[in-house]
Each structure stands twice: as C-alpha cells, then as structure tokens.
C-alpha positions in Angstrom: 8.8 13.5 25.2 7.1 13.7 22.0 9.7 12.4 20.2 8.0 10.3 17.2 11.5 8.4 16.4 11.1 7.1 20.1 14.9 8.4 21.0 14.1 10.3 23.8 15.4 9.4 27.0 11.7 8.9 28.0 10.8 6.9 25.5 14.0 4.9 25.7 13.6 4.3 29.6 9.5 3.5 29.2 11.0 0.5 26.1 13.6 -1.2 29.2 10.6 -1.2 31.4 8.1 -2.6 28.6 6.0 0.6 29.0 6.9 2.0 25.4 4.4 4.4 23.9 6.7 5.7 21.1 9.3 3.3 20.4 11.8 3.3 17.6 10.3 3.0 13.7 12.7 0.1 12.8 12.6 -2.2 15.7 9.1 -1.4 15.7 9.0 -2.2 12.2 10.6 -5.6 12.5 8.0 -6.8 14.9 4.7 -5.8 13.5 6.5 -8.1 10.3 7.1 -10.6 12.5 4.2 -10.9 13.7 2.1 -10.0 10.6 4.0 -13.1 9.1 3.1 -15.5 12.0 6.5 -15.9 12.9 6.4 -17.4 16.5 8.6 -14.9 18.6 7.8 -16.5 22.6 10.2 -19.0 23.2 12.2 -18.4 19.6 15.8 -17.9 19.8 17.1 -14.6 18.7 20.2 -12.9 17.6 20.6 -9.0 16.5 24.1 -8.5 15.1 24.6 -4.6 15.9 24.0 -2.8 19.2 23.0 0.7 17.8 20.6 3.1 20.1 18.8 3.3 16.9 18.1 -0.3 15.8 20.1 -3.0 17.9 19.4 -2.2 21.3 15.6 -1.0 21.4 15.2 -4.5 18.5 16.4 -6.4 21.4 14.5 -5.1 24.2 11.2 -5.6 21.7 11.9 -9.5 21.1 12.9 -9.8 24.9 9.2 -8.7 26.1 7.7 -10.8 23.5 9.4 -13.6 25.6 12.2 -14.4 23.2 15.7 -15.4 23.9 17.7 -12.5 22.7 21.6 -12.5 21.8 22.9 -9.3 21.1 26.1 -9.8 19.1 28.5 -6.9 17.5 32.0 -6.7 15.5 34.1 -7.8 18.6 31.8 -11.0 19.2 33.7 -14.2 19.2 32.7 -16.7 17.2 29.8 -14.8 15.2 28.9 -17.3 12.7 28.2 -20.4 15.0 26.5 -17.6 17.5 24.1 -16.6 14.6 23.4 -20.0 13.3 21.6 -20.9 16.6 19.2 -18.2 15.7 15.5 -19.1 14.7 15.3 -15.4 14.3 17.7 -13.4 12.9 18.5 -9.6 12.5 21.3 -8.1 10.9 21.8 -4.2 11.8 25.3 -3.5 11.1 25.7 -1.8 8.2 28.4 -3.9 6.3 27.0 -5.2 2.9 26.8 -8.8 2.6 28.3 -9.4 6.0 26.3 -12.4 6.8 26.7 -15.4 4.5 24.9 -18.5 4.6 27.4 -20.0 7.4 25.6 -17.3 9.6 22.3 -19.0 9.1 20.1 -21.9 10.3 18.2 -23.7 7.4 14.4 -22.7 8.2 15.4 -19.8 10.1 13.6 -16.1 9.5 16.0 -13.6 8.8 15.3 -10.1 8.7 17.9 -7.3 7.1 18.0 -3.8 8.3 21.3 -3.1 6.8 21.7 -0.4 4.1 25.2 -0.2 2.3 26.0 1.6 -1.4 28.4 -0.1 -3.2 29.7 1.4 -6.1 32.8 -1.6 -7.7 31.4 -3.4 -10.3 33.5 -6.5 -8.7 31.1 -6.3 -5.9 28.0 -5.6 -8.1 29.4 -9.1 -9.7 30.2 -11.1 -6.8 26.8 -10.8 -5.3 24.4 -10.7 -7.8 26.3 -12.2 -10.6 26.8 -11.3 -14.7 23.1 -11.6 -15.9 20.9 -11.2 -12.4 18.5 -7.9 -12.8 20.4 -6.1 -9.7 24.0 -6.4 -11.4 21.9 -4.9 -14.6 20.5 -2.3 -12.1 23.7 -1.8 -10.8 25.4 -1.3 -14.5 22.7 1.7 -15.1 23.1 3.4 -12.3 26.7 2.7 -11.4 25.6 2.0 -7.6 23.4 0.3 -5.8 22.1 -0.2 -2.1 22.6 -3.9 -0.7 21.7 -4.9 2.5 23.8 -6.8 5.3 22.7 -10.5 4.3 24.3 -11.7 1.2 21.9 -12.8 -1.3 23.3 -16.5 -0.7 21.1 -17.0 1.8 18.1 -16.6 0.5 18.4 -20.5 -0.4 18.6 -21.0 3.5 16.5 -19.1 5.3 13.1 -20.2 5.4 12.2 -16.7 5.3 14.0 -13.5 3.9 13.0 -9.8 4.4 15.9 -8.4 2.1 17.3 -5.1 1.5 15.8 -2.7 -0.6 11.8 -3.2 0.0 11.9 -5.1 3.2 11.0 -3.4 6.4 12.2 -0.1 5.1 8.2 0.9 4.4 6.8 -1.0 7.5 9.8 1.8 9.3 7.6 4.6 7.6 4.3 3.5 8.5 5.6 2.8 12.2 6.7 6.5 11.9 3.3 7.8 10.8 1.6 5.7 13.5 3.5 7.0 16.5 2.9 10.5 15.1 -0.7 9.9 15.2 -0.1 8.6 18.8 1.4 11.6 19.9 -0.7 14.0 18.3 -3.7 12.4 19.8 -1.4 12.2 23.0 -1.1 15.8 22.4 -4.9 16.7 22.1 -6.0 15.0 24.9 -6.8 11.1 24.1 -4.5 9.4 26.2 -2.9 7.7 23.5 
C-alpha cells in the first residue's frame, strides 16, 4: 500500500472511487499544471490519447472527478483527429513522436504532452525542427534527441503548449517526492 508511484492495486481502486491518497506522478502531474495555469477543467472537454495503467487511465479518472468530460482514445480509435479536435484539453500519452499534428488540435485549446520518443534519423531531426532551429542543431551534436508526441506544428494552434522535454516531466518528480512525504508521514502516524 505504500506504493509512492500509486500502482498499487489499492491505490488504483481508492483513484476509481475518487478516494486517492497516492496517485500516479504523471497524471498527478498534469493536473496540479492544469490547475497551477488556471486552466478551467469542470465542464471542459477532454481527450487522452493512450490508455496505459501508468498515464492514460488514472489521467482520465483525474479530469473525470474534476467534473470534466473525458474521451479516452487509443491506436484502434476511429476517426482520431476530428475525436481530438473537439478537445479543450488535450493529452497525448502514446509514445509515438510527433503523432498529433495540428489537424488533431482545436485553435485555443491546452495541450499537454506526456510522450517521450528518441529519434536518432537526421530526416526526422529535419522534418520537425527544420535546417537552422536550435533542436535540429542539438540534435546534429548529439546525434539523437527526445521529442515528444505533439509535433512542434502545433504550437501555433494551441493556445497553450506543455511540450516535451521540460514540460511536466519535473512537476512528475515533485509529485513523486510529495506522495513520498505522504506516506512517510502516513507511515509515522499523521494520517496523511
């Protein structure tokens, strides 16, 4: 039960019933974002491409008890791109790098990559980033370099980006260190 990643089958059953004391880093993550950045969540429509244990599912139970109308969608959903342009909020956990293009996106919408891919062709490096941007120069140092799951296109859409690296990868951390804290004080006797 003191599982700090908030995998547990516990933990997992206390997140359906909205009774979540540890609950996963990321999806965790995503919210305290959310709602550090105002973003209105009650009555928003919401779509989470990927239904992992890890990131998909729990992210969806998360926006659904903050009163959100949640989609999940996944690699056998029809009709993705319309699906996801309906979205006010819009999370993209599926691992395939600059899977959602701007098509995927409504203009004002607040879109939030989880996605972490390495790609390692210069054609790609290209593609996304261009000849001169700093990432295709990052890229031609290192010879690789981690993109996310939105493609940088749609940056000029969304109203609001959290990109891939540096987006909620350190809020993940921090929700980490906080439901260690919770369980050691759990742990010691404080309740919670």
């Amino acid at each position: 039960r003191k599982d700090v990643d908030g995998f547990h089958p516990i933990n997992v059953g206390q997140l359906v019933q909205n009774r979540a004391v540890l609950a996963a880093c990321t999806p965790s993550g995503i919210i305290e974002l959310l709602e550090r950045s105002r973003v209105p969540i009650a009555g928003a429509r919401a779509v989470v491409i990927g239904r992992s244990d890890i990131v998909g599912k729990p992210m969806a139970l998360l926006l659904l008890h903050r009163h959100a109308t949640v989609t999940v969608c996944h690699s056998k959903t029809a009709n993705l791109p319309h699906i996801c342009a309906e979205a006010d909020i819009l999370v993209a956990a599926i691992g395939r790098a600059a899977f959602v293009r701007r098509e995927f996106v409504k203009p004002g919408a607040v879109v939030v990559d989880v996605g972490m891919t390495q790609i390692t062709d210069p054609r790609i490096a290209e593609q996304l980033f261009g000849p001169e941007s700093p990432r295709r120069q990052a890229f031609a140092r290192r010879g690789s370099l981690v993109v996310g799951d939105v493609h940088p296109e749609v940056a000029n859409v969304a109203g609001a980006l959290s990109p891939v690296p540096g987006g909620v990868g350190p809020l993940t951390i921090v929700m980490l260190l906080k439901n260690t804290l919770k369980a050691a004080t759990e742990r010691l006797g404080g309740g919670g």
